[in-house]
C-alpha positions as CSV (number, residue, x, y, z in Angstrom):
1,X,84.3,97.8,105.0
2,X,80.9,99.2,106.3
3,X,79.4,99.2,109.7
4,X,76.4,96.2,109.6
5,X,74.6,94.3,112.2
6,X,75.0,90.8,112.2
7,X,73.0,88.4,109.3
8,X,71.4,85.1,109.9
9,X,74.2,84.5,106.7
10,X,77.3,85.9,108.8
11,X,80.0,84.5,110.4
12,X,81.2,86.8,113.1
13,X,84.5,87.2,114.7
14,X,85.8,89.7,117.7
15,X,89.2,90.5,117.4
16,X,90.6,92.5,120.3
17,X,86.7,93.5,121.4
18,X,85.7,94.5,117.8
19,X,83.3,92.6,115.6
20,X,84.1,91.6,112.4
21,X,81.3,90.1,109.9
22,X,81.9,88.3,106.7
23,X,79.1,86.8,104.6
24,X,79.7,82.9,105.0
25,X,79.6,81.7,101.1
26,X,82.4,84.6,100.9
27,X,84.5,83.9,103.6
28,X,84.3,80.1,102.2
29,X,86.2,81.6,99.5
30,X,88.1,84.3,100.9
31,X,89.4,83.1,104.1
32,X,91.9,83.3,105.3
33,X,91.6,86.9,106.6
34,X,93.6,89.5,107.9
35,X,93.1,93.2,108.9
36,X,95.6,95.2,109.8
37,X,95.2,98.9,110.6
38,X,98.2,101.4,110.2
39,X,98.1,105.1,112.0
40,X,101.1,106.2,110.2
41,X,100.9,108.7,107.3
42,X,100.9,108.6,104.3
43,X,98.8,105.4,103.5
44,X,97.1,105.2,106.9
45,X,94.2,102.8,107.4
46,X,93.0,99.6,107.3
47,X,94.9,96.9,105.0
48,X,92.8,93.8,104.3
49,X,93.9,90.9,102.5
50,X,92.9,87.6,101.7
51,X,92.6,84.7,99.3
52,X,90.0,86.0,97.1
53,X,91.1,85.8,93.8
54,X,91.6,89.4,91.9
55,X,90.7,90.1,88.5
56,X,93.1,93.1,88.7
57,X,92.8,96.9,89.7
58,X,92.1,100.1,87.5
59,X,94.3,103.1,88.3
C-alpha cells in the first residue's frame, strides 16, 4: 500500500470516506478485495487479501 493520486488506468473505490486505487488489469485478476485494518498489538495493521495467485513467501 502507498499513498497515489488517481490514474487514467485506476479503478477507484471509497470505503467509509477513504479512497482506495487498484490498477484495473490487476484488479481484473485480483478482485475480489478486502482490507481490513486491526489496532490490536502484536500484528497490528492493515490485512489485505485477495485472489491473486501467490508464488509463495520467503521467511
Amino acid at each position: 500500500m502507498v499513498l497515489d493520486e488517481p490514474q487514467e488506468n485506476d479503478e477507484v473505490f471509497v470505503r467509509q470516506g477513504v479512497t482506495f486505487l487498484i490498477e484495473k488489469s490487476l484488479y481484473e485478476k485480483a478482485k475480489p478485495i478486502e482490507i481490513d485494518f486491526s489496532g490490536t498489538a502484536p500484528g497490528g495493521g492493515f490485512k489485505i487479501t485477495s485472489n491473486l495467485e501467490t508464488k509463495g513467501t520467503c521467511c
